[in-house]
C-alpha positions as CSV (number, residue, x, y, z in Angstrom):
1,X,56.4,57.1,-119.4
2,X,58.5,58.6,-116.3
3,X,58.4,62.3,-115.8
4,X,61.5,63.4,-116.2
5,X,62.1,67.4,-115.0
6,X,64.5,69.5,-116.4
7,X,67.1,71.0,-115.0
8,X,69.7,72.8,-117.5
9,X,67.1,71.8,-120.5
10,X,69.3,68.2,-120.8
11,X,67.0,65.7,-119.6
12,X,67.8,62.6,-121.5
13,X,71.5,63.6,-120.5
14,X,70.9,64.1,-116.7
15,X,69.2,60.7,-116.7
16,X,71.7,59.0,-118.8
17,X,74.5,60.6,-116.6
18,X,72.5,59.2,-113.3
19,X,72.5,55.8,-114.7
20,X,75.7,55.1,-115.7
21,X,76.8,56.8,-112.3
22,X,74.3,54.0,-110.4
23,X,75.3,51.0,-112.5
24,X,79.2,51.7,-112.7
25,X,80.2,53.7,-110.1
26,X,82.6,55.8,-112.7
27,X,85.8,57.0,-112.3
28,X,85.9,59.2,-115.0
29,X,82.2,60.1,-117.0
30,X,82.0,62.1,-120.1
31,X,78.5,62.4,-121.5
32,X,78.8,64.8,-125.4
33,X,75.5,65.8,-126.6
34,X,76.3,65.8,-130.4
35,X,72.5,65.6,-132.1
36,X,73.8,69.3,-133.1
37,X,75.8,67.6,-135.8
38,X,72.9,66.1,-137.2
39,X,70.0,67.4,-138.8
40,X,67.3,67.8,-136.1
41,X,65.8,70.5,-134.1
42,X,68.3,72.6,-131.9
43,X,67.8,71.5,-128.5
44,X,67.8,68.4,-129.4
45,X,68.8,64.7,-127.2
46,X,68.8,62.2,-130.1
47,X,72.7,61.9,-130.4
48,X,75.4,60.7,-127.8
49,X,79.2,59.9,-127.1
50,X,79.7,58.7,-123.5
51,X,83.0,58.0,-122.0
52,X,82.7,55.7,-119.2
53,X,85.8,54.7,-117.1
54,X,85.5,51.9,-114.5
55,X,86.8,49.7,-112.5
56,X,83.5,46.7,-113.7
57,X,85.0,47.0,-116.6
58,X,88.0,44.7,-115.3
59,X,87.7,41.6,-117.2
60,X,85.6,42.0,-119.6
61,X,85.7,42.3,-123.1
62,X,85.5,45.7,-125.3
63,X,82.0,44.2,-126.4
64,X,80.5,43.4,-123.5
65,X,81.4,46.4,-121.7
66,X,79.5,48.3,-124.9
67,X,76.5,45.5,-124.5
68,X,76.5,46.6,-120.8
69,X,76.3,50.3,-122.0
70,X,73.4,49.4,-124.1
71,X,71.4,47.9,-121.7
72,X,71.9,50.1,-119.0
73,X,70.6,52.9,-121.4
74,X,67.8,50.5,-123.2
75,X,64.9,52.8,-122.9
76,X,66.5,55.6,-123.6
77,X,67.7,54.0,-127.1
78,X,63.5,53.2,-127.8
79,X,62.4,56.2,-127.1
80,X,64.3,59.1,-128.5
81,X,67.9,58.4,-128.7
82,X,68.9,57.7,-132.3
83,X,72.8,57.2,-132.1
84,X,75.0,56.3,-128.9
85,X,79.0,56.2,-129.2
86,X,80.4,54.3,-126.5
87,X,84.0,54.3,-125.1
88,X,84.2,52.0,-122.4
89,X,87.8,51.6,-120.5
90,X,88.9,50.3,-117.0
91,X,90.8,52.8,-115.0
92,X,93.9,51.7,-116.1
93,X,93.4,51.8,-119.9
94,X,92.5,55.4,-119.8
95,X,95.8,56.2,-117.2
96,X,97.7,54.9,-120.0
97,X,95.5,57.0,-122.7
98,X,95.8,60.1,-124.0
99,X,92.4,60.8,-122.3
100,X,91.4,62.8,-125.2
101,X,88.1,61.4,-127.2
102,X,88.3,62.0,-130.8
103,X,85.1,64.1,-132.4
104,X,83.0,61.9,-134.2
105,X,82.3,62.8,-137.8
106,X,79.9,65.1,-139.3
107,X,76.8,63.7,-140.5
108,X,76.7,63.5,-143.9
109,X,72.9,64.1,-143.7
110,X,73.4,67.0,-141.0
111,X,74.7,70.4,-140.5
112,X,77.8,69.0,-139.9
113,X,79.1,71.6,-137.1
């Protein structure tokens, strides 16, 4: 296993936010830390929304823009990160969007914050 340091105490969100700034050159990146709606230690990197705007999204379906995603972030989903919401759109999907993401719901197992 890599060494990861941390900077700002986010590791897992640094490295996901370095990835999906390699692999798809974003023009818009969102990375939300949400494990705090869910019932794990405080601190915690388990939980993830990521909004990724792009132009190698062009073409390609909703699905395999989200497969994509997946794979990009594949170790990160074996080792440690429980729960990844994706919303993946070309640059011209989010121009015509209210460019607000939605909160996702409380966990009905969590604090629910």
């Amino acid at each position: 296993m890599a060494t990861i340091p941390v900077i700002n105490g986010n590791p897992i969100e640094l490295l996901i936010r370095d990835k999906l700034e390699r692999q798809f050159s974003p023009v818009h990146l969102d990375i939300m830390n949400e494990s705090y709606m869910h019932n794990v230690p405080k601190g915690s990197e388990t939980h993830f929304k990521v909004v990724v705007v792009s132009h190698k999204f062009e073409n390609i379906s909703l699905l395999q823009r989200h497969r994509l995603v997946n794979e990009i972030l594949q170790y990160e989903l074996k080792n440690g990160v429980h729960a990844l919401s994706i919303v993946a759109k070309t640059p011209s999907q989010w121009e015509d969007s209210p460019k607000v993401t939605e909160k996702s719901p409380a966990c009905k197992g969590g604090f629910g914050k």
